[in-house]
N, C-alpha and C positions, 0 to 999 in steps of 0.2 A: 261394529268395531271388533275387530281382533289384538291379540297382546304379542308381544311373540320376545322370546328370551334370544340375547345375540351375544355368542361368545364370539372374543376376536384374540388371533395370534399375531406374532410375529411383526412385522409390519406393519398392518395392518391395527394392530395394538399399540405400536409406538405412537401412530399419527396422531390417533384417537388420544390414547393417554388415557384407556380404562381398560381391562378387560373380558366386563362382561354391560349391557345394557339391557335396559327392557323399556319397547317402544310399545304407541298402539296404533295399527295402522286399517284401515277400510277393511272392511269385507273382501274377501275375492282379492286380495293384494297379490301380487307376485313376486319373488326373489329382485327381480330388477325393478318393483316399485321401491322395495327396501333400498336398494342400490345408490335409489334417487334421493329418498328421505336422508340417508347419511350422507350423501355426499353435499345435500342443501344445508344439516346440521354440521357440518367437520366437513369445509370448504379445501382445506389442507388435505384431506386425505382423500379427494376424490381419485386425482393418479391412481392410486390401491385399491380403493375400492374396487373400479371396474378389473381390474386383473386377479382378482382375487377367486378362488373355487371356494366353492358353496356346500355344506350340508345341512339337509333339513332333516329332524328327526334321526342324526348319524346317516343319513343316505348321500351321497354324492345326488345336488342337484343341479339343474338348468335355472337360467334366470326366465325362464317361462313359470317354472313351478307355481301353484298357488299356495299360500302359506293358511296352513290348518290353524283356528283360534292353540294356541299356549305351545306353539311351535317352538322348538330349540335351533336356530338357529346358527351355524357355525362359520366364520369367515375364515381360509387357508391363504399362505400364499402358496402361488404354482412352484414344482422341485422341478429339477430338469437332475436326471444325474447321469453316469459316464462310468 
């Protein structure tokens, strides 16, 4: 098992109705196992979830990523600007 710390903004924070979470999830997990685990716990905020960009460790990641044991996790939502 690994732990992994998950901050959330914006959107993405409202649905939820926290901040910050700390889940524990398998071995060898990836960004998009996470994806799945919150969207099975916070049913309402699956929409966001899948739209949302990812950093692990402050890196912009993919939902391939594997998540390191005591990972900081960050949920965005996407900007578009003009």
């Amino acid at each position: 098992m690994i732990t992994v710390k998950i901050l959330l903004f914006s959107t993405i924070r409202a649905r939820i109705g926290k901040k910050q979470l700390e889940l524990n999830l398998p071995a060898d997990s990836s960004v998009n196992d996470l994806k799945q685990v919150l969207e099975n716990l916070y049913p309402d905020a699956a929409p966001t979830v899948r739209n949302m960009l990812t950093s692990v460790n402050q890196v912009f990641s993919g939902d391939e990523t594997i998540l390191p044991d005591r990972a900081e996790v960050a949920f965005f939502p996407q900007v578009s600007g003009g």
